[in-house]
Steps between C-alpha positions, in 0.01 A plus 500: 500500500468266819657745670275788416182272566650411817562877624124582388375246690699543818450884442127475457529251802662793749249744362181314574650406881505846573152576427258636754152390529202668663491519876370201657218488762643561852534230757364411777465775793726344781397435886500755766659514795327352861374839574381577136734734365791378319758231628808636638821394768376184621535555863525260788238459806660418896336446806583424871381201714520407842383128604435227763544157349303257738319216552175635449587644174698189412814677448441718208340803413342611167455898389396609183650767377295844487589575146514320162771238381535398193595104391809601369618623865746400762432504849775573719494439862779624806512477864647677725789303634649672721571849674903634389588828638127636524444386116292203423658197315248407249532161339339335197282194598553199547704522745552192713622493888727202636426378863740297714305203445514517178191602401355801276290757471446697153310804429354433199249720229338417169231716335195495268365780266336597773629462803852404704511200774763489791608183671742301741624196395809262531534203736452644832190499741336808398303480814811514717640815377533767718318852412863679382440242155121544495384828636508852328702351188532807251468446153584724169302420189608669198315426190717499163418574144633228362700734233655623809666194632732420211859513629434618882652395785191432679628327804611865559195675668675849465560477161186312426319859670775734307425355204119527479477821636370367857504736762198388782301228552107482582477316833240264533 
């Protein structure tokens, strides 16, 4: 008899589980995209730079950006190093550079929602540095999703550009 009370119950149990109810109200409509329509590949924005660190600007420069940015991402900022068989060498800041008297110089970045700031730094006299560290100083700044940024090699600025689809960059 247990057993048969047992069966009904776990029977009646496994019929009333898979019951359907009516249709509940629907949820919440979700957000659009920046432009309106519906979200979609969250793409990355770049630009080009070129800058004179000096005295009268105190060694920095700050440039907003031109186009949204959202908390959540990373800017990313290169210079261009050097010139190797006609292609530029593009490095991810900082980068520092090591005088004979034992002094340095960094290029240096860090960036708001809103905006992106250049500077030199380090322990040597900015104001004797010679115009080949101070003058025409060209800058990448690529602006990253930050879903984007998981597990790349970002120290890589041709991967970094592969990677997000990043063909030209506005000059400013």
């Amino acid at each position: 008899m247990k057993k048969f009370i047992y069966s009904f119950f776990a029977l009646t149990l496994l019929t009333l589980s898979a019951c359907e109810g009516p249709i509940g109200p629907p949820g919440p409509p979700g957000f659009d995209g920046t432009d309106g329509l519906d979200g979609g590949i969250i793409a990355s924005s770049a630009f080009e730079i070129v800058i004179d660190f000096n005295e009268a600007n105190n060694y920095e420069f700050v440039e907003p950006y031109g186009f949204e940015v959202f908390p959540s991402d990373v800017t990313l900022v290169y210079i261009s190093w050097e010139v190797d068989n006609g292609q530029d060498v593009w490095r991810l800041l900082p980068q520092n550079v090591f005088f004979d008297d034992n002094s340095v110089l960094t290029y240096n970045y860090d960036f708001t929602q809103n905006d992106v700031r250049f500077f030199l730094d380090g322990t040597t006299n900015l104001n004797t540095l010679g115009p080949e560290w101070t003058d025409e100083q060209v800058f990448r700044v690529v602006v990253v999703p930050a879903d984007n940024i998981d597990g790349l090699d970002i120290t890589n600025f041709n991967l970094v550009t592969e990677s997000l689809d990043i063909d030209n960059f506005q000059i400013k």
